[in-house]
N, C-alpha and C positions, 0 to 999 in steps of 0.2 A: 837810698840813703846818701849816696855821695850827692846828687842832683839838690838833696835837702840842704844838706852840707854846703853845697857851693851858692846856697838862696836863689838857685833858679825856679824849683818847686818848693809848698808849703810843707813845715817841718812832716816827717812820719812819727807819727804817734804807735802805732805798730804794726803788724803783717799776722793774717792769716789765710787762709790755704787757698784762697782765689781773690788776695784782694788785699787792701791794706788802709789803714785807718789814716790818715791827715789833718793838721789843723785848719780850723777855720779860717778863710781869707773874704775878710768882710768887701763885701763892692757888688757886681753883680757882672754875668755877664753878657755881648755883646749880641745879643739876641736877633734884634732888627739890624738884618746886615748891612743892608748899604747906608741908611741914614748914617748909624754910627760908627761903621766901618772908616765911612768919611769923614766923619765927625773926631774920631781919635786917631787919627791916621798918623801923625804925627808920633804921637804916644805908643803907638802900637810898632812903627818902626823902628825908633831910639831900644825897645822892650826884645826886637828883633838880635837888635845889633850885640845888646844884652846878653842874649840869651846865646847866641852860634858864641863870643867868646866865652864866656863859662860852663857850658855845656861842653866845650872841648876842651877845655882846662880838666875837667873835673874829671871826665872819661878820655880821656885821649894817654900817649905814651905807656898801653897797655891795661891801665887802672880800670876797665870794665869792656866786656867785648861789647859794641856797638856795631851791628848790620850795616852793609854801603848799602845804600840804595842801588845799586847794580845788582849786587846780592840778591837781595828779594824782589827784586823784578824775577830774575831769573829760577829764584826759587817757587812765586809763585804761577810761574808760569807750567813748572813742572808738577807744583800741585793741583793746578786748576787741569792740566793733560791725567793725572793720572786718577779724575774722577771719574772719567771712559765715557761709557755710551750715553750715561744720565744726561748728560748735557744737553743743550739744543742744539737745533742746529745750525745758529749763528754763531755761536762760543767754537763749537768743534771745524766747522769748517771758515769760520771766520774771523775770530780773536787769537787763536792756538793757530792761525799761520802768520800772524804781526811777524814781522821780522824784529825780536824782542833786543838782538844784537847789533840791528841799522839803528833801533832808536837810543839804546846805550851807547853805540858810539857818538851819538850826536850830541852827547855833554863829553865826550872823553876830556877834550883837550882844554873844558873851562878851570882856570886858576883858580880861584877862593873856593876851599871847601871848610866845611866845620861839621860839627855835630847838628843836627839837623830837627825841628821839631815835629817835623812831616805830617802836621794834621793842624796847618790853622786857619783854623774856620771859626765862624763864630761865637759858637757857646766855649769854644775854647780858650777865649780873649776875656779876664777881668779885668773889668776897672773901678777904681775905687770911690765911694760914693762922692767922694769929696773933690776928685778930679775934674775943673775946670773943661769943656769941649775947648779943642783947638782951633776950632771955625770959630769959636767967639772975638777973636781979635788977643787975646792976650797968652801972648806966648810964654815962655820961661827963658829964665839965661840959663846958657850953655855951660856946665863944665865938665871937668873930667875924673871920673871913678880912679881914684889912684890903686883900688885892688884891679879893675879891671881892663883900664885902658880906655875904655870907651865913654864916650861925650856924649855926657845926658842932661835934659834938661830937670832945674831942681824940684818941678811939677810932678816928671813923667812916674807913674806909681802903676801904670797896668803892667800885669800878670799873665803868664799861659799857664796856663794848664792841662790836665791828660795826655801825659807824654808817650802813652803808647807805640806810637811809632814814630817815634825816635830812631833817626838811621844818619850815617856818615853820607855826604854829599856835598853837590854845589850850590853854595846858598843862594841861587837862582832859582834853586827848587821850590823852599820857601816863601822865595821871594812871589813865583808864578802863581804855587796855590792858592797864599793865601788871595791875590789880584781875583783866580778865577771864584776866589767865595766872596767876591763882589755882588757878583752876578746872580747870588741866591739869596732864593723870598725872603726867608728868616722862616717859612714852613718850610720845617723839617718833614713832614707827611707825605709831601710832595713833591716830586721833580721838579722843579719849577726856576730853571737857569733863563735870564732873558737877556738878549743881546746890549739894549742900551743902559744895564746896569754896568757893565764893564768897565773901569777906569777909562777916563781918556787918558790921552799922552802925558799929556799937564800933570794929570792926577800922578800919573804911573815914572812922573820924572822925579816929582816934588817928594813922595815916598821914595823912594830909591835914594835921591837928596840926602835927605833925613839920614836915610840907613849907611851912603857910605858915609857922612861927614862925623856920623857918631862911632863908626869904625875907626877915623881917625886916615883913612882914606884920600890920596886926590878926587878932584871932581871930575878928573878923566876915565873915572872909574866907573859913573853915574851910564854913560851911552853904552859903554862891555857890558854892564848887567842885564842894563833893560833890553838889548839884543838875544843873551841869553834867557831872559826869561820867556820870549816869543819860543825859542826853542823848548825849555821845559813843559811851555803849556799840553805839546802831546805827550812827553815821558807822565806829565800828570794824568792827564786823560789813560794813558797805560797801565799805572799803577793803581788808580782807581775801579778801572774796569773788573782788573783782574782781583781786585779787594771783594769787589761785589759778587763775585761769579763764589769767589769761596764762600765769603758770609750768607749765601744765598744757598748754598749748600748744605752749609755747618747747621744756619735755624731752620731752614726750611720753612711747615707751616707754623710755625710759634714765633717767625720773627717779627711780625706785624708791622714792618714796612716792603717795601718793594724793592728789596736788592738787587735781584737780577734787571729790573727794569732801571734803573739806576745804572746797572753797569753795561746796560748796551746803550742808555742814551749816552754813556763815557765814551763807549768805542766808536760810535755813528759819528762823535766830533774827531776821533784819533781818525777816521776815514776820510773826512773829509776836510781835514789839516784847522779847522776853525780853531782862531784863540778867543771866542767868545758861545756863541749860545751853544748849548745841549740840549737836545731833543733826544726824544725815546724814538726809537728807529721801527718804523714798519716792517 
């Protein structure tokens, strides 16, 4: 409700015991990952910038407990240990010995944090029917949100949505996952991350761009992110892994995709330091 409240998500229309009702938000969304990943990238980072200040406005100075991402790394590191022997035996002798505390300290010391959307990926991105692509040539003028601070263009009208995990961090975090959901098909069926979907530099300055100048940001600010986002890339790969190892657990056979094979091509790239493809690991 407060998330509703502050127009970062679609009004609540009500709550029941697993679940809760929402209005409609008409647009669709961003399915085909990379064309239109590239395609709104513009839109999607102003929506970014958006979202980390009102989301910590809304929840922050105690008005709702929000999980660090430190937090539930470590949390689910100890729920994925205390699944025991089930496990295989790559998770047990080889995810569950990550040094889950080398890789949290390696955002310790990044400045900007907010509230965090921690899941943006594709189907998570609407945008509204009537939004112009920003590869077309015609951009918007800049101004600035007097509730919020942030410099947006008078176009920009995409949406996140499914905020389940939602957590307090550095907004390098979102910054990297959403980069590494470049790199995927738009089949969700299938693992399927390929190396030269990746942003290039260009891409990955030009977004970052976007995101601090609508912060309201120096542009000194643009080369500290996209540094940290190389970092984030394995803290992603780690929270991922260890996402899959539980949800692979929790449905078992009724989940009808492949989580755990999902989450050891996550760890095969946390091994081998890559910020781009993911393979499923022999």
């Amino acid at each position: 409700e407060l998330l509703s409240a502050a127009g970062i998500t679609p009004a609540s229309l009500g709550r029941f015991l697993n679940g809760r009702v929402e209005a409609y938000l008409q647009g669709f969304a961003v399915i085909d990952s990379l064309p239109m990943m590239r395609q709104y990238a513009e839109g999607i980072a102003q929506e970014l910038a958006r979202f980390h200040v009102l989301a910590t406005r809304a929840l922050g100075e105690g008005r709702a407990p929000v999980e660090s991402l430190c937090g539930r790394l470590r949390r689910w590191r100890d729920e994925v240990e205390a699944l025991g022997m089930e496990l295989p035996e790559w998770v047990r002798e080889g995810l569950l010995k990550v040094d889950v505390e080398g890789v949290i300290g390696s955002i310790g010391g990044f400045e900007e944090e907010a509230v965090l959307h921690g899941d943006l990926q594709a189907g998570n991105i609407m945008v509204p029917t009537d939004l112009p692509s920003w590869s077309s040539g015609v951009h918007s003028d800049v101004h600035s949100d007097v509730r919020t601070g942030v410099r947006t263009g008078v176009r920009s009208g995409v949406r996140f949505i499914d905020v389940e995990y939602l957590c307090r961090g550095p907004v390098s975090f979102d910054l990297s996952n959403h980069f590494l959901e470049w790199s995927w098909s738009g089949d969700y069926s299938v693992l399927d991350y390929r190396e030269e979907r990746w942003p290039d530099l260009a891409e990955r300055q030009s977004f970052v761009a976007v995101y601090v100048g609508a912060r309201g940001w120096s542009s000194g600010a643009v080369d500290r992110l996209l540094a940290e986002v190389d970092v984030c890339v394995r803290v992603s790969h780690l929270h991922w892994a260890l996402w899959g190892v539980l949800e692979g657990a929790r449905r078992q056979e009724s989940a009808g995709w492949d989580y755990l094979g999902y989450a050891k091509g996550r760890y095969g790239r946390l091994l081998s330091g890559s910020t781009r493809r993911i393979e499923v690991c022999d």
